[in-house]
Structures are given as structure tokens and as C-alpha cells.
C-alpha positions in Angstrom: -4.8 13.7 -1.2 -3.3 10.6 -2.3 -1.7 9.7 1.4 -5.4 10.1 2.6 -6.7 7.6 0.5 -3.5 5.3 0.6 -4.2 5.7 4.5 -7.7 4.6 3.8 -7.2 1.8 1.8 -5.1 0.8 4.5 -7.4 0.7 7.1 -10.0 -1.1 5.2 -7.6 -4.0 4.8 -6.5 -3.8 8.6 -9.1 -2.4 10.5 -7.4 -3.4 13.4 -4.9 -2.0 13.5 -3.4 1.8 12.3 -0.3 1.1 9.8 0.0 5.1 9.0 2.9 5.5 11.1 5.2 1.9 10.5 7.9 2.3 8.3 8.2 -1.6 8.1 4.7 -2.6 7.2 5.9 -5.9 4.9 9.0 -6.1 6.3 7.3 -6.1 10.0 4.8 -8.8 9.6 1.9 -6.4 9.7 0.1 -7.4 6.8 -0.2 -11.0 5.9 0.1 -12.4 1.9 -4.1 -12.0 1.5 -4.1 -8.5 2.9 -1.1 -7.7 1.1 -2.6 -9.2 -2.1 -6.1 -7.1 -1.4 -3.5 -4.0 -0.8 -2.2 -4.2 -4.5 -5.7 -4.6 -5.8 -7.4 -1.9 -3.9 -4.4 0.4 -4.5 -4.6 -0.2 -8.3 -8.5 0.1 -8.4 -8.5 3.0 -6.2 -5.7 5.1 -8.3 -6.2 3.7 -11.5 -3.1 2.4 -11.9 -1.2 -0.8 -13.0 0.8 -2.2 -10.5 2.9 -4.8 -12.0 4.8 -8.0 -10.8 8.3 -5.8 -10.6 6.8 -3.1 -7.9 5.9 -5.7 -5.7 8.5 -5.7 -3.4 8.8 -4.8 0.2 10.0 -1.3 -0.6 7.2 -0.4 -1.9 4.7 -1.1 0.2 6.3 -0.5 3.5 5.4 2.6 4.7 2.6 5.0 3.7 5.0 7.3 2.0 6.6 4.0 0.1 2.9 3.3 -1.2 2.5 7.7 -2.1 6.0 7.1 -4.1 4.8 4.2 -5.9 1.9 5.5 -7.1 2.8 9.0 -8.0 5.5 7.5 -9.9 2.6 4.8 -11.8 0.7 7.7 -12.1 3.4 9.8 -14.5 
């Protein structure tokens, strides 16, 4: 459940384009700092969780499974 919905916060940031499958999503270039920045915020909002200054880094946030870790992890 949460990979479908970090899947479909994903693709409301980039529509264009389907980041499910890159394991390099920051890294990569994919996202740029206002979608990344719209990422964290719909991510929080959408899970209920605080994500803090020290979780943003690229390890977090790129891949799907990266963004499942980081927020089952917030989550407790």
C-alpha cells in the first residue's frame, strides 16, 4: 500500500514521465529542486509524517523503494 501511493505521489509531481522503476531518481536529474521540494511535502502530507532536514538526502529519495524505507522507518 505505501509503494502505491509513493508511486502516486510520484506521478502527480512528474506526470511525464514514470520514475517507478529508476533507482537514481535525484541522483539522475529526474526531478528538479521544485519537484523535489513538492515530493517531500506531498510525501509528508500524504503519510503523515515529518520529514526533517537530515532525511533529505539523495538516498532517500532515489528510488521508490528508498522513498517506502524512509517512510516506514518515520512511520515507527
Amino acid at each position: 500500500m505505501i509503494q502505491e501511493k509513493v508511486i502516486a505521489i510520484l506521478n502527480e509531481v512528474k506526470p511525464t514521465r514514470d520514475l517507478s522503476g529508476i533507482e537514481d531518481i535525484i541522483e539522475g536529474g529526474y526531478l528538479d529542486s521544485f519537484e523535489l521540494m513538492s515530493l517531500i511535502s506531498l510525501l509528508s502530507e500524504g503519510f503523515e509524517v515529518e520529514i526533517g532536514v537530515d532525511e533529505i538526502v539523495p538516498e532517500n529519495f532515489n528510488s521508490v523503494a528508498a522513498m517506502v524505507a524512509m517512510v516506514e522507518r518515520l512511520k515507527g
